[in-house]
N, C-alpha and C positions, 0 to 999 in steps of 0.2 A: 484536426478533428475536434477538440477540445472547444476554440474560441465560434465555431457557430450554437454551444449548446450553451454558452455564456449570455448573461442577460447583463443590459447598461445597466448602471445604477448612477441614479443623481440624485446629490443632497445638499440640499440647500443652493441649485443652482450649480455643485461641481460634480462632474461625473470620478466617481469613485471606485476602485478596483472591482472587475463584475463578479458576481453571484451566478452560480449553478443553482435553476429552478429545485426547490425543492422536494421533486421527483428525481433529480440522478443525484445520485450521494460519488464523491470524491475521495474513493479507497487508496490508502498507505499502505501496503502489502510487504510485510517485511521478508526475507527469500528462509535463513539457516537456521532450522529448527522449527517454519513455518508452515513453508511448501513443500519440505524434503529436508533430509539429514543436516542435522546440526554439523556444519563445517566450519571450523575457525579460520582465520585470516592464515594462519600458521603453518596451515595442511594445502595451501593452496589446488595442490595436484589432485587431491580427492574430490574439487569442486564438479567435475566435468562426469564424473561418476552418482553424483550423488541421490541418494534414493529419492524418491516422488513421492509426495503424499497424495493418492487420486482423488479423493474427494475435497482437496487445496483445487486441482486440475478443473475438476466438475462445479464446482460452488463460481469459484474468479469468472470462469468463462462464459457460463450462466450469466452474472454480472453484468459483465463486457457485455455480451447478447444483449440484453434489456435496457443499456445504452449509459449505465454506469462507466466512471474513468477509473481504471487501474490503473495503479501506480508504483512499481515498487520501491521500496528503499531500503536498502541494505546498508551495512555494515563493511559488505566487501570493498574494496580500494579500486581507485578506477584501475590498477594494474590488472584488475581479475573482472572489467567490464566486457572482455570477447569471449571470455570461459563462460561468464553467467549469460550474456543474449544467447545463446548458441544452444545453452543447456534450455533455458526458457525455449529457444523455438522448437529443438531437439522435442522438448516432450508436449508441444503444442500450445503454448500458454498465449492469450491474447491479452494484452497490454496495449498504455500508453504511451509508457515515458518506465526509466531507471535511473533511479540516483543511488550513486555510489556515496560511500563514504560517511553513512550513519554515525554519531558515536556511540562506541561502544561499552559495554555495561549494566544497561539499563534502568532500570528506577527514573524513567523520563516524564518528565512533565514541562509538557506542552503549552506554550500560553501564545493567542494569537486573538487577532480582534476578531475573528469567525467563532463559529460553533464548531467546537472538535467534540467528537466521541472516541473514546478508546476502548477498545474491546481486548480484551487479552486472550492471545491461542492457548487453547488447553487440550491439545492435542486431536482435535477432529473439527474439521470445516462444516460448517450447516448453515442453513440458511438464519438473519439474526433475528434473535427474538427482544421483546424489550422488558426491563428489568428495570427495577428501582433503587439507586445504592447513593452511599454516600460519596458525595467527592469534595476536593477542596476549593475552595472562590476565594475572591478577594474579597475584605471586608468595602 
């Protein structure tokens, strides 16, 4: 699904990892404490119970619809990857891809040769708006 909305890119004569046009943006969707109840790695058995956030449900699939890639990436361990698709399809979520095995903690900082944006959940899904703040670069 992903590699027809991929454009080449060549520089300087070599084609280089492709670019998503800059009309679909490329969501990291984290799952516990995101989309639904903060579940730790430790409770495993509460994952397959665990409460929905709906308007996580209503925002992502929006997304997905207008031809955005979802993606989640969790924290949970691939031991807990059939409890979480199940839970995902259980309560209708339309996705890409899931990666397990986030590390965990957080305070992450991200460095890649793309453009990342991070947005931080603070408790309710909406559509994004843009803001101006400070972040850190490399000199």
């Amino acid at each position: 699904m992903m590699t027809n909305k991929l454009k080449k890119t060549i520089i300087d004569g070599v084609e280089v990892s492709p670019v998503l046009p800059s009309s679909i943006k490329n969501y990291l969707i984290d799952i516990d404490g995101t989309i639904c109840d903060d579940i730790p790695n430790e409770q495993p058995e509460l994952m397959k119970s665990a409460k929905l956030y709906p308007d996580a449900l209503k925002t992502l699939n929006k997304w997905y619809d207008e031809g955005h890639i979802i993606t989640f990436f969790t924290s949970r361990l691939e031991e807990h990857r059939q409890v979480t698709e199940e839970w995902l399809e259980k309560n209708g979520f339309k996705y890409h891809a899931l990666l397990m095995n986030k590390p965990r903690g957080g305070n992450y900082h991200w460095i890649d040769n793309h453009i990342v944006r991070a947005t931080r959940f603070e408790g309710k899904f909406t559509d994004l708006v843009e803001r101006n703040n400070i972040i850190q670069v490399f000199k």
